[in-house]
C-alpha positions, -999 to +999 in steps of 0.1 A: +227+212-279+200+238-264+194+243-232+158+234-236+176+195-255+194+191-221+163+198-198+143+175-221+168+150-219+171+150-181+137+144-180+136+114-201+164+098-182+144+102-148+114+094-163+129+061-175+145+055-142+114+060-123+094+035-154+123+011-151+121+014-108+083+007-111+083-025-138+089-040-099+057-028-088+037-057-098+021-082-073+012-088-041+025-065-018+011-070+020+007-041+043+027-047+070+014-049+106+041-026+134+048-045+162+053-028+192+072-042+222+061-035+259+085+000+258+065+012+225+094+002+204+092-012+167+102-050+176+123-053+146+127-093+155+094-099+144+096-073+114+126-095+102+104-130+107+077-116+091+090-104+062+114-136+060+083-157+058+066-135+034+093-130+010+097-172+010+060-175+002+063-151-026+053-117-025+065-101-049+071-070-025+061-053+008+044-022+022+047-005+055+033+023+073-004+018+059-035+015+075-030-021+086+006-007+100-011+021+120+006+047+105-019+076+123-010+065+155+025+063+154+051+088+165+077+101+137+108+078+153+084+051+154+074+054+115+111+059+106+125+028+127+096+004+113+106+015+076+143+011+088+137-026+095+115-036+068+142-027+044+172-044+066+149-073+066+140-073+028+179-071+015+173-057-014+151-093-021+118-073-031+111-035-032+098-018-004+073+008-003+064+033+026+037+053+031+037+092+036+003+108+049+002+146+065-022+177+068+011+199+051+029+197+023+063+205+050+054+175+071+047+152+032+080+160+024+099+154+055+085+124+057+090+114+023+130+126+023+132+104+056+121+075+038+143+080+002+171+083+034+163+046+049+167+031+011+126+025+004+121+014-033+090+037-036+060+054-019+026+052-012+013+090-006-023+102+005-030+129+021-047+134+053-069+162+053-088+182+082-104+208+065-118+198+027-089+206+003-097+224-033-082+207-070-052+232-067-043+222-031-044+185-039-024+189-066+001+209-052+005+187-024+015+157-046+035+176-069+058+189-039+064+151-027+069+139-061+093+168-061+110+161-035+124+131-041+136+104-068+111+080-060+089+063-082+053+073-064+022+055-057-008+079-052-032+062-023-065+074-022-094+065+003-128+086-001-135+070+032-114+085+050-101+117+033-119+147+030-097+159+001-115+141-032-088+125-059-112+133-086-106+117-119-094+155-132-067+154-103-053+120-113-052+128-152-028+163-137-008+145-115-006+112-138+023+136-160+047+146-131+074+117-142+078+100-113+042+096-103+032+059-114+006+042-099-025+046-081-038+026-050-073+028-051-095+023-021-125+037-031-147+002-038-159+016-069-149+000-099-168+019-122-147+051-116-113+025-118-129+022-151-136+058-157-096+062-148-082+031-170-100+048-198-091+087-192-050+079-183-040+056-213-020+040-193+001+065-176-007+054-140-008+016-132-039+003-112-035-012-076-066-026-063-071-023-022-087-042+000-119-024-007-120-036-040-122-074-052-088-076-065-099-104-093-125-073-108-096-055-111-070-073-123-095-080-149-101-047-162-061-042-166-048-034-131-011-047-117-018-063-083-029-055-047-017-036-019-034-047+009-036-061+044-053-095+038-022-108+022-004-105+050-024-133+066-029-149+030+002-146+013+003-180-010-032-178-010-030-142-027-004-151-047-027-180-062-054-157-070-029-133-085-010-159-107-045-171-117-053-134-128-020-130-152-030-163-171-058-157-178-076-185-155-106-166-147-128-193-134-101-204-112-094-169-102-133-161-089-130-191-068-096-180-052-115-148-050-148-159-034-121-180-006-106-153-001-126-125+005-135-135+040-110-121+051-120-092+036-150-094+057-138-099+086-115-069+086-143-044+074-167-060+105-136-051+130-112-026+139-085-035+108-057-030+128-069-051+155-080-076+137-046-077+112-024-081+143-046-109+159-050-130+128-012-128+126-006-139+166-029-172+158-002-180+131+027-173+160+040-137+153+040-119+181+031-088+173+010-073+199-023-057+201-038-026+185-023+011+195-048+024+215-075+033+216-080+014+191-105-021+206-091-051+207-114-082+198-134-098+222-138-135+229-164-141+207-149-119+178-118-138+179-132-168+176-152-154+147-119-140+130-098-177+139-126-196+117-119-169+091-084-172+091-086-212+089-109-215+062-088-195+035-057-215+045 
């Protein structure tokens, strides 16, 4: 057998184990909140309630470090020990993503390797710009994480937020490295999901955000939802997304339209805020908002609690 035979075969083999990783990647998968106890440490207590409770609802996996988990104000040991506990507290039940967001490709893959270390099932990457990144750099920046580690890789991207654009062009590149599978999209616009579904054929899965009506997208072919809402929603979610896969589209918009308060509520105020008191009306004690993040006032919360009751 060649040399070039063996390198092909390698390949295949990891790109079957990162295909037959990711055929878990369907779903629901809440963005976990981090709790924080009064010493700034990840209460892992709660982590493990949490993800107890969401687990028995049935999600069909869970998420931390995202926006809804605060990941950009959270120290390196505080990002590690929260992905620590979610796995502990998932046992292998449900795969666990983690998400990896940096300004250098050094500091993406650190964080990355620190994550395959803890026993995550996959990640959700983005990349946190300062100054506006070119094609090349965005690419290269991916390409080194997906490098890095035997992960099967979820690309996040967020025009709202990043100055580095995931154009179409960079997602058709980066939709080849083997172990690059799926794309969270966050951008709300479903014409360019469209413009993607058609351009990959199928090499990168669709996840819709919480930007996006997750029903629109399902629709058009995507997998699921990675999002915050079902955190606070989780049977609720699931609904909508069982609805989707059968087809039951008139059932599924009216799950949707229920739903998507919540949606609302957590694009009027600060998300994080706004995740972590949502979950303290339904008895997790999970704290308040790094700041200086604002917490909800009076008024607010009572706006977000009729929210929260009328999706239940």
């Amino acid at each position: 057998m060649s040399v070039h035979s063996l390198k092909t075969g390698n390949s295949n083999v990891k790109k079957e184990r990162a295909i037959m990783k990711t055929e878990r990647f369907r779903g629901v998968f809440p963005y976990l909140v981090t709790p924080l106890d009064n010493k700034q440490n990840v209460n892992s207590a709660i982590v493990f309630k949490l993800c107890d409770d969401l687990i028995a609802a049935g999600v069909h996996g869970l998420a931390a470090l995202g926006s809804t988990g605060e990941f950009a104000y959270l120290t390196a040991s505080q990002k590690i020990a929260m992905v620590e506990s979610v796995v502990a507290a998932a046992k292998r039940r449900v795969p666990v993503l983690a998400g990896v967001s940096a300004t250098t490709i050094a500091d993406a893959v650190r964080q990355a390797k620190a994550c395959e270390k803890a026993g995550v099932d996959g990640l959700v990457v983005a990349i946190d710009a300062y100054f506006p990144i070119n094609h090349r750099g965005v690419v290269d920046y991916f390409t080194s994480v997906a490098k890095a580690v035997e992960l099967p890789i979820v690309i996040y991207t967020n025009p709202n937020y990043q100055k580095a654009t995931l154009s179409i062009e960079v997602l058709n590149e980066l939709s080849d490295l083997e172990n690059i599978v799926a794309l969270k999209d966050a951008s709300s616009n479903t014409g360019r999901l469209l413009s993607l579904l058609n351009r990959i054929e199928g090499r990168l899965d669709i996840f819709s955000a919480s930007s996006h009506i997750p029903a629109a997208v399902m629709m058009m072919g995507g997998k699921g939802w990675m999002a915050g809402p079902a955190c606070v929603a989780p049977k609720q979610s699931i609904e909508l997304y069982d609805a989707c896969i059968s087809g039951r589209w008139s059932e599924a918009v009216a799950l949707q339209r229920r739903l998507w308060s919540l949606n609302e509520a957590f694009e009027k105020y600060n998300l994080a805020a706004c995740m972590k008191a949502a979950l303290e009306f339904k008895g997790y004690e999970v704290g308040t908002a790094i700041a200086p993040q604002q917490q909800l006032n009076e008024i607010e919360l009572e706006d977000l609690k009729s929210v929260v009751e009328h999706c239940e």
